[in-house]
C-alpha positions as a Python dict, from the first residue, in 0.01 Angstrom:
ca = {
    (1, 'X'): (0, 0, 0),
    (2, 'X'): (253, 277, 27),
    (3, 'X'): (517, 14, 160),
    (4, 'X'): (501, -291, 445),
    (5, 'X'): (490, -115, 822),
    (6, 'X'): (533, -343, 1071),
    (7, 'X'): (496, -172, 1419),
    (8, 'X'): (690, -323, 1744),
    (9, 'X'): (606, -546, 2033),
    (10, 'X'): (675, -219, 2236),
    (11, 'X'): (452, 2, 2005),
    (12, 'X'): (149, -252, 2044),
    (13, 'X'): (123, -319, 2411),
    (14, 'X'): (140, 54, 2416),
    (15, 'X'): (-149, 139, 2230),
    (16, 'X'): (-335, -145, 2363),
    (17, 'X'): (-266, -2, 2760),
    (18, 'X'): (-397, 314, 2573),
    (19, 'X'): (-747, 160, 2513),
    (20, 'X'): (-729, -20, 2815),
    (21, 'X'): (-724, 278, 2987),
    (22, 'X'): (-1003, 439, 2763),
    (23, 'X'): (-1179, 165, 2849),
    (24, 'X'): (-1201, 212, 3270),
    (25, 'X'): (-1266, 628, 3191),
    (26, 'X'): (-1565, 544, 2965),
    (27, 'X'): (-1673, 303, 3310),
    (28, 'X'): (-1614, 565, 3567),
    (29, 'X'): (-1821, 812, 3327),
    (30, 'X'): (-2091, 624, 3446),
    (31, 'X'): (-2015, 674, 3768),
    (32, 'X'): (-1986, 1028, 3772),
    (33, 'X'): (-2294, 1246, 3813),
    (34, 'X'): (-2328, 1363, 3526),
    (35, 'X'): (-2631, 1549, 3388),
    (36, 'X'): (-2859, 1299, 3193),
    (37, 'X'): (-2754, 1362, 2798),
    (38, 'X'): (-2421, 1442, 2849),
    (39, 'X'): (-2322, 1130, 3007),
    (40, 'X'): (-2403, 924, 2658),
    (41, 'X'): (-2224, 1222, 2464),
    (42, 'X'): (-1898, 1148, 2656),
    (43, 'X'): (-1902, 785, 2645),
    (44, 'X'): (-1979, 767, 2301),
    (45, 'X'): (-1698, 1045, 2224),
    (46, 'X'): (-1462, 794, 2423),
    (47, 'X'): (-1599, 511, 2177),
    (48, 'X'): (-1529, 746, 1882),
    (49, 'X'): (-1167, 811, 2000),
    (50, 'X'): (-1122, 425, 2076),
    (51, 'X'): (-1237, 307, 1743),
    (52, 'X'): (-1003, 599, 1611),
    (53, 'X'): (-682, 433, 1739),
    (54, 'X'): (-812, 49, 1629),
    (55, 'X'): (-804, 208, 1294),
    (56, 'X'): (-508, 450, 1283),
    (57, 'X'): (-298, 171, 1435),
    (58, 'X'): (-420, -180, 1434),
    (59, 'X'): (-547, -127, 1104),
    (60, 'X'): (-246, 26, 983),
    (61, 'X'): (-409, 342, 846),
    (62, 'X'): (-172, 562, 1016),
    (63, 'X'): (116, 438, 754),
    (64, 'X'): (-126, 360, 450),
    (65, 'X'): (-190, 574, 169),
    (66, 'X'): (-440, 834, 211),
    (67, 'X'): (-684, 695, -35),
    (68, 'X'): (-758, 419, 221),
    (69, 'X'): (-796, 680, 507),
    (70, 'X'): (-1063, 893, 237),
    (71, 'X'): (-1262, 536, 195),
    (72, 'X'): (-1271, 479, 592),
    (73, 'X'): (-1444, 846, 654),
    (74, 'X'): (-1681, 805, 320),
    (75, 'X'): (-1808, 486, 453),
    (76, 'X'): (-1870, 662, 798),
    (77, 'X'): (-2055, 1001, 616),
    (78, 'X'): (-2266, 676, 452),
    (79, 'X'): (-2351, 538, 727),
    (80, 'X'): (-2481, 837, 886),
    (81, 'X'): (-2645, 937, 640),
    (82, 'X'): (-2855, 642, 615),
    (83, 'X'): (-2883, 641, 984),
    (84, 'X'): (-3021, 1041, 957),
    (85, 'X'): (-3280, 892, 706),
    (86, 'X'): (-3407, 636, 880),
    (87, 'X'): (-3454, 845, 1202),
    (88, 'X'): (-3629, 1111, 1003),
    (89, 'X'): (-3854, 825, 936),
    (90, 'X'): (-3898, 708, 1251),
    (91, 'X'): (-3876, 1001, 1447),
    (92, 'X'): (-4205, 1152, 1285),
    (93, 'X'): (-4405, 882, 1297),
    (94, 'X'): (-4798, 953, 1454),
    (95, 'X'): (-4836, 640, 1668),
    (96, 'X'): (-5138, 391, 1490),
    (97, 'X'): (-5312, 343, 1862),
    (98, 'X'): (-5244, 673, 2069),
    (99, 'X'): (-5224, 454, 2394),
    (100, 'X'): (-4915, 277, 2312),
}
């Protein structure tokens, strides 16, 4: 590590009122009419922006060195990746029994 951070009391209960609040807009997403695939697109880009600050901040990524911020996004290219693969898989697929 670059150095020991250690945030505040204040700085905490701050960010956590900050996903709290994240957390009742991604629940009145749902209900707002909102056209059928972009109601998943903006609850999951709420997710994205939650699981952001859990890792800038509560993680302690925000103050660490940068190498540990480049192994964080690597790991999330991976997993996509190997998510992309398996849905090419499955995606393509010509069903065994056409009635199911």
């Amino acid at each position: 590590m670059s150095g020991h951070h250690i945030s505040s009391a204040k700085f905490l209960w701050g960010v956590g009122i900050v996903l709290l609040v994240l957390t009742f807009i991604t629940v009145a997403v749902t209900w707002i009419e909102i056209p059928s695939p972009w109601n998943v697109v903006v609850a999951i880009a709420i997710a994205v922006v939650k699981a952001a600050v859990v890792a800038m901040f509560f993680m302690n990524l925000w103050w660490d060195t940068k190498f540990n911020i480049l192994l964080l996004v690597m790991s999330i290219i991976f997993f996509m990746i190997l998510v992309g693969i398996t849905l090419l898989d499955t995606l393509y697929r010509t069903d065994p029994i056409p009635s199911f």
